[in-house]
C-alpha positions in Angstrom: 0.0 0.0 0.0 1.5 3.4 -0.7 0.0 7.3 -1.0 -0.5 9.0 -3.9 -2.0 12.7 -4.4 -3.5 12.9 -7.3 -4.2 16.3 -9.4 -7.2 15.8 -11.9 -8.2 17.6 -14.8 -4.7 17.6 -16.6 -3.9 17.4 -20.7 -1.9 14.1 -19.4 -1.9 11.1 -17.4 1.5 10.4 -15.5 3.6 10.1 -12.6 5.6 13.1 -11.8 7.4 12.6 -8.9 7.0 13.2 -5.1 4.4 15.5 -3.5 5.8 15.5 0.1 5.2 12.1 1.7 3.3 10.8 -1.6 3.7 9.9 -5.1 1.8 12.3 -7.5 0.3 11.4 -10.3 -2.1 13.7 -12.9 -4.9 12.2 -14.4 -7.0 13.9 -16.9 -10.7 13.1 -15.9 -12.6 14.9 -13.6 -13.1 13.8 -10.0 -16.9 13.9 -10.3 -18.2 10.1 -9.4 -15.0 8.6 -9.3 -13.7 9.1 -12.7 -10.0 10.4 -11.6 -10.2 7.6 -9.2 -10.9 5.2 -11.9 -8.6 6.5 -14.2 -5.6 6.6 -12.2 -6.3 2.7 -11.0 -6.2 1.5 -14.9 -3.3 3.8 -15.5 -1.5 1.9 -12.3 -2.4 -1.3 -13.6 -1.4 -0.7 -16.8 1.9 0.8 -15.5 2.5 -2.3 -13.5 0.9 -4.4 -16.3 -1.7 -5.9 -13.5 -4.8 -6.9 -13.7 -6.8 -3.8 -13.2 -9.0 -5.5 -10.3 -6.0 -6.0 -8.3 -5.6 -2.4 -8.4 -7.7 -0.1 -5.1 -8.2 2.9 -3.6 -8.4 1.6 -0.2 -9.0 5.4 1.3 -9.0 9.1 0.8 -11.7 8.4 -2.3 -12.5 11.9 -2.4 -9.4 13.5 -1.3 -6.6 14.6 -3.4 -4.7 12.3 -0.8 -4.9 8.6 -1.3 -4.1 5.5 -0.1 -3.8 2.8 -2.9 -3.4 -0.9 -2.6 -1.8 -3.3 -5.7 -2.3 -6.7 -4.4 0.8 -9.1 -5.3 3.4 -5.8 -5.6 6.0 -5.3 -3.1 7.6 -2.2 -2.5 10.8 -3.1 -4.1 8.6 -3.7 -7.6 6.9 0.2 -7.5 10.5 1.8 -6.5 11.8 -0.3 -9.8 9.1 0.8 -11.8 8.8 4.4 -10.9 12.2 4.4 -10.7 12.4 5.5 -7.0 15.7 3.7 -5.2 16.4 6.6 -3.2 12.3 6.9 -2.3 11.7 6.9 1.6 8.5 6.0 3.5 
């Protein structure tokens, strides 16, 4: 489980570093009824090439501030893939 904070409403959808103690990402649909929610978790499955169920925002579903859970990834996996060695909790 790790925290993101999330900026909607954005021409892309990416990673773009740290945000204080989370990862930020910018998605590019609205938060209205979940649709930056929903958009970020396929973006993180596809980033991790997951199955998109395995992917869940297990709090902070209205908040800019999440907390997002990709069942079978280990910490070690999302530092490689985001390419965060140095990354601290």
């Amino acid at each position: 489980m790790f925290v993101v904070h999330v900026q909607s409403k954005t021409a892309k959808i990416e990673f773009v570093g740290i945000h204080g103690d989370a990862l930020k990402f910018l998605v590019s649909a609205s938060p209205i009824e979940g649709k930056a929610n929903d958009e970020l978790c396929r973006y993180l499955a596809k980033l991790f090439a997951i199955s998109p169920n395995t992917v869940s925002v297990c709090s902070g579903s209205a908040s800019r501030k999440k907390r997002i859970e990709l069942i079978g990834m280990t910490e070690e996996k999302v530092r490689s893939v985001l390419n965060l060695l140095s990354w601290e909790d």
